[in-house]
Structure formats: C-alpha cells, structure tokens
C-alpha positions as CSV (number, residue, x, y, z in Angstrom):
1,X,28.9,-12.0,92.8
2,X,30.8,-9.2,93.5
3,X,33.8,-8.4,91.3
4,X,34.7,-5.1,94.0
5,X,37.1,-6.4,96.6
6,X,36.5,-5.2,100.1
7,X,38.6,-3.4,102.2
8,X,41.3,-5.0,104.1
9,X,40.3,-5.8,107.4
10,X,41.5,-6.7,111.0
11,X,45.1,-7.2,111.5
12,X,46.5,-6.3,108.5
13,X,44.5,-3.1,108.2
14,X,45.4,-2.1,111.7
15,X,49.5,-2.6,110.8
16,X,48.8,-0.8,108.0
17,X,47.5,1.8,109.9
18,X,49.9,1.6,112.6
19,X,53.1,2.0,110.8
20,X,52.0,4.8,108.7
21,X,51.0,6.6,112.6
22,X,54.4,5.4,112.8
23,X,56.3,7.4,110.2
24,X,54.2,10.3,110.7
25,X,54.9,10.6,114.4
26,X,58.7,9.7,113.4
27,X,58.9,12.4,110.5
28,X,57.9,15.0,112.8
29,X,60.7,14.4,115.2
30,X,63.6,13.9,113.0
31,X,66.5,16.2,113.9
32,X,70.2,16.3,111.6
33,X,74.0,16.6,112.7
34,X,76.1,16.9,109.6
35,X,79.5,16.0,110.5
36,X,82.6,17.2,108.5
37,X,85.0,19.9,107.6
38,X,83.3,23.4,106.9
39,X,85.6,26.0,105.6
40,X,87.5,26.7,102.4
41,X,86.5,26.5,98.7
42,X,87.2,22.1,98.8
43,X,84.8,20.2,97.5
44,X,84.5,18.6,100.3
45,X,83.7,21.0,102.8
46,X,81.3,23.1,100.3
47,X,79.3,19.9,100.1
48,X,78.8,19.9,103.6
49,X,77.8,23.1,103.7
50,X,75.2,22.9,101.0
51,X,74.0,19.5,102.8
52,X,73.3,21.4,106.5
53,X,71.7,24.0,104.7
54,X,69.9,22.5,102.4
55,X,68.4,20.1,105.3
56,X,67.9,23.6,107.5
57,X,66.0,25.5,104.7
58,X,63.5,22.5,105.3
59,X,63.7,21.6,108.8
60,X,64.4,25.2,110.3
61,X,65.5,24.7,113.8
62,X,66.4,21.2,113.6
63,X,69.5,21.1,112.2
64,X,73.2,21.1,113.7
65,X,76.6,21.0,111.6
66,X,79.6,20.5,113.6
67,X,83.3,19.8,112.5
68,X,85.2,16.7,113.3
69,X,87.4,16.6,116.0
70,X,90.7,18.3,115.4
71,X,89.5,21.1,113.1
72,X,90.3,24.3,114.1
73,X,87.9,27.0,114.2
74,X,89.0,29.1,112.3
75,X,88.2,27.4,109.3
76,X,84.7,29.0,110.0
77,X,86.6,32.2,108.5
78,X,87.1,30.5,105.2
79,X,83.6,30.7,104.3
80,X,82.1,33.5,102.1
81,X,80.2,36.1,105.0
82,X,77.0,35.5,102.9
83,X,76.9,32.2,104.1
84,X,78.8,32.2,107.2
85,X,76.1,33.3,109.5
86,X,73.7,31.4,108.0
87,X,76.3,28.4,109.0
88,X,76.9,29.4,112.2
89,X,73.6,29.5,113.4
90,X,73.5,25.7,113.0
91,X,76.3,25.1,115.5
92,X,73.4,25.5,118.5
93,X,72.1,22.6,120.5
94,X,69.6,20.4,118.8
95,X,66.2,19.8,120.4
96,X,64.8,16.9,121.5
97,X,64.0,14.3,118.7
98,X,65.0,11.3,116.7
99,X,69.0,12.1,115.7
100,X,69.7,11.3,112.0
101,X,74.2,11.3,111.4
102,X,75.8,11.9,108.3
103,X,78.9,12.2,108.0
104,X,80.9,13.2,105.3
105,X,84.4,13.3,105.4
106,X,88.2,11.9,103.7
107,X,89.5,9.6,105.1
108,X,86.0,7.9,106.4
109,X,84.9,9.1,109.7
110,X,83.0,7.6,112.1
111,X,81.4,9.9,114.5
112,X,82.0,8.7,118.2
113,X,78.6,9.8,119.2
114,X,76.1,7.9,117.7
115,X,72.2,9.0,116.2
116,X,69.2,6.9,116.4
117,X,70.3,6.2,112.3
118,X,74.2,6.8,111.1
119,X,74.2,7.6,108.0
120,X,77.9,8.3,105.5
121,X,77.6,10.0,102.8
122,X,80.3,8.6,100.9
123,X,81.9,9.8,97.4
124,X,84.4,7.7,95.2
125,X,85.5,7.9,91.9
126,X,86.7,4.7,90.9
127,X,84.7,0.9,89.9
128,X,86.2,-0.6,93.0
129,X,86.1,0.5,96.9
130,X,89.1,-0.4,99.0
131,X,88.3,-3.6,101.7
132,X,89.2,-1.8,104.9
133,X,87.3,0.9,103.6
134,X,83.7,-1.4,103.2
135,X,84.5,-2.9,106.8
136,X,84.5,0.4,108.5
137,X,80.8,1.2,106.6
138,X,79.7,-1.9,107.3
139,X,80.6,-2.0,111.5
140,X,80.0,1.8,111.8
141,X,77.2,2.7,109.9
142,X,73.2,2.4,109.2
143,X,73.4,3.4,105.9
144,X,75.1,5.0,102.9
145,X,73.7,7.7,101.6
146,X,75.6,7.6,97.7
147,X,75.6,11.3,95.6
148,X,75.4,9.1,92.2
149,X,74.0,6.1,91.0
150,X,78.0,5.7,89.8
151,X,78.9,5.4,93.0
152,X,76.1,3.1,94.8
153,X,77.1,0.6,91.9
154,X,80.9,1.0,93.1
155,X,79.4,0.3,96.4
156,X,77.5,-2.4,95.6
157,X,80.0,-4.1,93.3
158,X,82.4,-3.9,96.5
159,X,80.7,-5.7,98.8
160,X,78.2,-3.1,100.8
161,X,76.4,-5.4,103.3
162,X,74.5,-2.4,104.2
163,X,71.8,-0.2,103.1
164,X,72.8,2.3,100.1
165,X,70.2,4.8,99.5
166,X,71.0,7.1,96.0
167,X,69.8,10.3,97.1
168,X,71.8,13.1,94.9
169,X,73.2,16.5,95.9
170,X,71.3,19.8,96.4
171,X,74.6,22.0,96.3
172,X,73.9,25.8,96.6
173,X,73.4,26.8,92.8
174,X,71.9,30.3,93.4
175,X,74.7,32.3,93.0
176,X,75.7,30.9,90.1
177,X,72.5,30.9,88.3
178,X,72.5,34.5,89.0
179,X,75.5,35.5,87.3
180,X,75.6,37.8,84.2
181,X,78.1,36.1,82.8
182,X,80.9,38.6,80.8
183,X,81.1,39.0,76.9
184,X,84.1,38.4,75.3
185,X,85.9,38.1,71.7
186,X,87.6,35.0,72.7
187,X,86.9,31.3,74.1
188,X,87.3,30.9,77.7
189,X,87.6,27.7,78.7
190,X,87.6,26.9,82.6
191,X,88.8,24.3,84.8
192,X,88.1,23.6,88.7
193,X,89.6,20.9,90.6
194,X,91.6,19.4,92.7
195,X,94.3,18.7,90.5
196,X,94.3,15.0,91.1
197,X,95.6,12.4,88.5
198,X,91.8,11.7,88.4
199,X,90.9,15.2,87.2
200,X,93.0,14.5,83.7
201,X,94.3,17.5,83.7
202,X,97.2,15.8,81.7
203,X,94.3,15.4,78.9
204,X,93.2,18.3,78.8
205,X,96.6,20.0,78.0
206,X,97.8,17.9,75.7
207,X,94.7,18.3,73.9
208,X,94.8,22.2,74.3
209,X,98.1,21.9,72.5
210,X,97.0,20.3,70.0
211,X,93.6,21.9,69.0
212,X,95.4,25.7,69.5
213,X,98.1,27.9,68.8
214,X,99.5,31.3,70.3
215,X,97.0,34.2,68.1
216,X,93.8,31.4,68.3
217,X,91.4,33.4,70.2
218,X,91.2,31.3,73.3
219,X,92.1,30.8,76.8
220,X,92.6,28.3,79.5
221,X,92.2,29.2,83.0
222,X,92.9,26.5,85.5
223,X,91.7,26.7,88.6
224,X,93.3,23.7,91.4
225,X,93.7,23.4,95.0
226,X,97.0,22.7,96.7
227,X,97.7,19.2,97.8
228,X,100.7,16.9,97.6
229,X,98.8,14.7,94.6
230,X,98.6,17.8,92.7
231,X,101.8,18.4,90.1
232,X,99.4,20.9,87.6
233,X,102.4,23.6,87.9
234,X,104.8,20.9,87.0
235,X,102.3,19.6,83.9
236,X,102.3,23.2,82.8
237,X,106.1,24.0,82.7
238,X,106.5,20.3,80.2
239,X,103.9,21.8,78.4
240,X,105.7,25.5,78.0
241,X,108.7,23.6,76.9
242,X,107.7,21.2,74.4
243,X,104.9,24.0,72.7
244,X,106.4,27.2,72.4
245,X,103.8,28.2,70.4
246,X,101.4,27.2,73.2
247,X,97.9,29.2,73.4
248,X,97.5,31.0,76.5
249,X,96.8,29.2,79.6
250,X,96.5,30.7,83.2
251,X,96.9,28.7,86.5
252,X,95.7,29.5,89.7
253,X,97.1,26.9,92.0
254,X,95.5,28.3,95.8
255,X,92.3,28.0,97.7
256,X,90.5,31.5,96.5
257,X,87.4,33.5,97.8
258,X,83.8,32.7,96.8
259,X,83.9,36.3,95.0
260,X,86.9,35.3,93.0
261,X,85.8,31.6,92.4
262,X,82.0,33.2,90.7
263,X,84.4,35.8,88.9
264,X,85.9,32.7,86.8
265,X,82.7,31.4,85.8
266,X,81.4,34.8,85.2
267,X,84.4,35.2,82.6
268,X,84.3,31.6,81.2
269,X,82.5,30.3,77.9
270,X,83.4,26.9,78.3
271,X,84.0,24.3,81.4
272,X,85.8,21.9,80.4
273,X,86.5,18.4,82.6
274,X,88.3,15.3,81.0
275,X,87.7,13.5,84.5
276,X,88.8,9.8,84.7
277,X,86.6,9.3,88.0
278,X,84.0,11.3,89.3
279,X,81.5,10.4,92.6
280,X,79.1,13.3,92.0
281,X,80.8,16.7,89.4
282,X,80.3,19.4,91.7
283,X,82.1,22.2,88.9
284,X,79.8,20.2,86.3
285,X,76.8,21.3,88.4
286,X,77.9,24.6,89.1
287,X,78.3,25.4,85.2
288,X,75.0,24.4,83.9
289,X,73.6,26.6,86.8
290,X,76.3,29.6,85.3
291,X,75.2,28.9,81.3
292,X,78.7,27.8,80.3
293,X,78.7,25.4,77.6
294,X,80.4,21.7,79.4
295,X,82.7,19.2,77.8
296,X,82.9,16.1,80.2
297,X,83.8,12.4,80.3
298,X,81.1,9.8,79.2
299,X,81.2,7.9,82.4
300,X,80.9,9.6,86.1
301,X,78.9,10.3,88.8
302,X,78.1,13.2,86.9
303,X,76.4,11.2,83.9
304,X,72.9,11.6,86.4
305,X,72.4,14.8,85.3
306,X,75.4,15.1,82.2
307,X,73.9,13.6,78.8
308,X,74.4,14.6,75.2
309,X,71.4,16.8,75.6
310,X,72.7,19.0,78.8
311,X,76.6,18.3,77.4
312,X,79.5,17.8,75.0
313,X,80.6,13.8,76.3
314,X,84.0,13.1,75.4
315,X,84.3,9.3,74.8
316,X,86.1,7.1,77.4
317,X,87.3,3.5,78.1
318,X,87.6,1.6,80.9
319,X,90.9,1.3,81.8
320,X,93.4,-0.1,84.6
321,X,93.1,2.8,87.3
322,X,96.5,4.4,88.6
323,X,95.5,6.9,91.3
324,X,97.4,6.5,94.5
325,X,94.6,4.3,96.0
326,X,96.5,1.2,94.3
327,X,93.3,-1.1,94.6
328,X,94.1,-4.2,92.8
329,X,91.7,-4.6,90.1
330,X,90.3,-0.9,90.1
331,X,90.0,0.7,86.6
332,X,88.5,4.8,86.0
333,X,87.2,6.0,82.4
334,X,90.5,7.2,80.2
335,X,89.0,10.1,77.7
336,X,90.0,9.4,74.2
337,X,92.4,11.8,73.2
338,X,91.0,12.8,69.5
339,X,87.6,13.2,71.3
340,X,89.1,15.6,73.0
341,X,91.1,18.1,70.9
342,X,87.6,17.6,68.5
343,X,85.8,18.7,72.1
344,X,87.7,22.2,72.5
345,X,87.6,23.1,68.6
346,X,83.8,22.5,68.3
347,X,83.4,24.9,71.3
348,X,84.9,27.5,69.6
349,X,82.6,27.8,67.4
350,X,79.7,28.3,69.2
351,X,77.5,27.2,72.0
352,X,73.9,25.1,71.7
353,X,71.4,27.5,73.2
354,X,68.8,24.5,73.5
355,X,71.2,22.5,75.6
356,X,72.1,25.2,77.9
357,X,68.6,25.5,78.7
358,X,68.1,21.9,79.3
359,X,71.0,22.2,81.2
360,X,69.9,24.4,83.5
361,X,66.6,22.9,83.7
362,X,68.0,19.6,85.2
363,X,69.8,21.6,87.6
364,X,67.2,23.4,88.9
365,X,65.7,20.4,89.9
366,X,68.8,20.0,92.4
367,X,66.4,21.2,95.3
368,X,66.9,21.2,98.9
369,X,63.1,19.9,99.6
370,X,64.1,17.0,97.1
371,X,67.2,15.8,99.1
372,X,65.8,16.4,102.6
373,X,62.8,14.2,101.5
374,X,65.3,11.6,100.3
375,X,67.5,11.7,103.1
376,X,64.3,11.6,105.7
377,X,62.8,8.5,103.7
378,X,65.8,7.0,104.0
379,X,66.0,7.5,107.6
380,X,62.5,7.1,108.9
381,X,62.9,2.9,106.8
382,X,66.0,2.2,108.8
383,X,63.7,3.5,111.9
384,X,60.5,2.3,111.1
385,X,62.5,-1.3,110.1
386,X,64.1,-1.1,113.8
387,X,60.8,-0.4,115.8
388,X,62.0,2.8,116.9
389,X,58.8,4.4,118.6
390,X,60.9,3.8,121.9
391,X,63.0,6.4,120.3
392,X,60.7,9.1,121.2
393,X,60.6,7.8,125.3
394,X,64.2,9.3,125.8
C-alpha cells in the first residue's frame, strides 16, 4: 500500500487551476484611483500622496489620483516641487482594466463613481467608531483597508459587516532617512501635529514644566496645524504664566514647506508624542526614518511598528474619551503623567544607539511593493469572491 497520496484530480484540480488563471489574468489588469485631498503638509493629504505613489512606483502607468469634488486646484501648489510632478503625472486617464477605489478622506467620502472593488482607507483614533459612520462603510463600500491593527480592532469592535483588510502605510521616508541630522549642545525635543485634544499636547507641557527649568539645556519646538480644535497657543500662554521659570519652548502654529518641515527634524534630538489616540503615527514614522530618539504612548496605531526596542513607551490607561466626537462609551489611552516628566529627563541623557537602529530597521520595511501587494491581494479576493472575469469584457 501506498502511503504517497496522489494528486488531486478532476473537478477539484481543474477549480484549482482555474481560479489561480483567474487571479493571474485579474492581477495583471488591476488599475488604482486614489481619491482625496492632495496638497499641504496635513496628514491627511501627505498620506495620499505617499499611497498614489507608492502604488505608481509598482504599477507605473496604472495609477490615477484625483481630488474630491470641491477642492480647488490649487492645492496642487502646496506640494513640495520634488514631488509635485511626480503627482501630477497621475492625474491622466487610466487605461483599460479592472478599477480598484480607495478613498481616503475626513469626513468619510464616498466616491460617486464607483470601481469594480471600493475600497476606504479609513483612520481613527479612538476604541469606538461612531454608528452613522459604520453605515456609510457598510452601504458604500467593498472593503476597509485599516493603516493599523488598532484600528481594524476599533472597526471590528464597532460593528464592520464588511471586509477589513490590515494592510499598513508605505509613507515616503526617503527624505527623511537622508537627513544629516545637526549637532548640538542642547536637547531638542520636537513635536508635529495637529494640535488636537488627542495629540496631548496638554501632557506634554505640563510635563516639560516639570522635568525643566530656564538654563536646563533643552528645547521644545512645537510644530501644529491650524484648525478650530487646536488651542496649543492658548495652552502655551497658561503655561508662560503659571512657570515663569519655563524652559524654552517654540511654537509654530501654520502649515509650513516640506524644506522647513525636514529642517525641524534635521535640528531635533528627540520626538516626543504623548498621543491619547493614534490610527497609524505618521511623525512616529518619520522619526525613526530621521534617527531621533521617540517617546510615545503605549497604546496606538503606532504600537505596529513602536515597541520598547524601536522606543521610549510612556505608560497609559484606558480612559473615558473627551474629543469632540462625543461617542457614548468611547475611551482613548491617558499617558501617565510621572511617566512622562521621567520620559523627557531620561532623554537628556543620552540616546540608545541599538534602538535607533532597530528603529530604522522596521521602518525600512515600510515599502511601497509591500503595500501595493497588500492592497492588490485584497482586491483581487473581493474580485475573485465576486466572479469578476466579466470584468475584463467591458
């Protein structure tokens, strides 16, 4: 008797055989519109960026990124000339194919023409999703592709009836890893966001004002973007008042040039992000890429590629969320205040040259070819599940 099993046979061989004919046929005509804002130093348009070209350095020719309705073009002009052209090239016609969708945009947008798959990639920053906001992914929508496995469980735990797909970020980290970053005789720390509730900036004051004094040699830069949830100038002015004795601290509260933005990291030691809620950590990527030394919350979308080897965690807890979302029963990650002022002291006296260059191992591996095979696996099941081959009949 023979204990070597034969080879399948008849129909089940011949499905086999048929879908993988299938995917191949499918992968080969796969064409991407990235839908979304474009210009300015937000997160949220530098994601799309990186996302159409990240997608274009694989699939040269069959990519297209166009703005949502109502955007003005001249937000084109907001982007850095080194990668303007590069963008603008991908506004042409896309040839014939199989359409793949994603959109990425706040509030959620739903493209009104439709791909053969429809794909959001969504961000969020806090344990619960609001209702309305599951509907509209449910009804207009494939898929979700999710930057974090933070936010597919956020998804998930909200009642996602669709597929969520956790395919990371490939944001555009060359520039950044080719920095030669300044010396200095003091401790730069750096901070970039929005200057959202979220971002705990709050925190990270209070905790600056703690751990220093004016003649400690340190500085805070904080880098936010203006928006009516953001009250940093405010926050700094209590500060002032209450510390007189306050260690230097510089605020830059306007959307800035690309040149500028690498200039800060260039001139930066440390980043430093007491976030409460986090769908992905764009800064947090950026800085391993730069070789600053990171001090960032335990829990976030950033904790894929953010553990005590690659960073300094500051400890958090779970705690009643009070962003402007208002979502009953939502909570974010409050960093523990000691943790904190113990955070920025230790960085002063030295960085970890091991962990910077684990650091910047894990975020070389933040490829383009690694998302666009995610993102195309992703697409070609939803295709391959729907029996597209009439797909390529049109």
């Amino acid at each position: 008797m023979s204990f070597i099993s034969d080879p399948p046979q008849g129909s089940d061989q011949n499905h086999a055989i048929s879908l993988a004919a299938e995917r191949a046929v499918l992968e080969g005509a796969l064409t991407f519109r990235v839908v979304g804002h474009v210009g300015g130093s937000y997160s949220l348009a530098r994601v799309n960026r990186a996302l159409a070209l990240a997608l274009a350095n694989v699939r040269p020719g069959r990519v297209r990124i166009a703005a949502i309705p109502g955007a003005s073009w001249r937000e084109w002009w907001h982007v850095a000339p080194s990668e303007r052209w590069r963008l603008l090239r991908l506004r042409r016609l896309l040839p014939p194919g199989v359409e793949v969708v994603i959109s990425q945009h706040y509030p959620l947008h739903v493209p009104a023409r439709r791909g053969a798959v429809n794909f959001a990639l969504f961000f969020w920053e806090e344990s619960l999703i609001p209702a309305e906001t599951i509907e509209a992914l449910n009804a207009g929508f494939n898929g979700v592709l999710a930057p974090s496995q933070f936010v597919a469980e956020a998804l998930m735990r909200s009642g996602l009836e669709i597929p969520v797909h956790c395919v990371g970020l490939a944001p555009d980290l060359a520039p950044f890893q080719r920095l030669r970053r300044s010396s200095s005789e003091i401790t730069r720390f750096l901070h970039i966001s929005s200057g959202f509730p979220r971002k705990g900036v709050d925190v990270l004051l209070r905790a600056y004002a703690e751990a220093f004094r004016v003649g400690d040699p340190v500085e805070l830069v904080i880098k936010c973007s203006p928006n009516p949830h953001n009250d940093v100038a405010a926050q700094l002015a209590a500060c002032r008042a209450a510390q007189p004795n306050l260690a230097p601290i510089r605020l830059i509260d306007a959307d800035i040039a690309e040149a500028d933005m690498l200039t800060l990291y260039r001139n930066a030691d440390v980043m430093v992000l007491p976030s409460r809620g986090e769908g992905f950590n764009l800064p947090a990527a950026e800085a391993m890429a730069a070789g600053l030394a990171l001090i960032v919350s335990e829990i976030g979308g950033h904790t894929d590629f953010c553990t005590p080897a690659t960073a300094r965690l500051v400890a958090c807890r779970m705690t009643a969320s009070r962003s402007h979302l208002s979502i009953p029963g939502s909570q974010w990650a409050e960093p523990d205040a000691a943790d904190m002022v113990r955070a920025l002291r230790e960085a002063t006296l030295g960085v970890d040259p091991v962990r910077l260059a684990r650091a910047a191992i894990i975020v070389g591996e933040m490829t383009p070819a690694r998302l666009a095979e995610r993102i195309s696996c992703a697409a070609l099941s939803h295709l391959v599940q729907a029996g597209a081959r009439d797909q390529l009949r049109g």
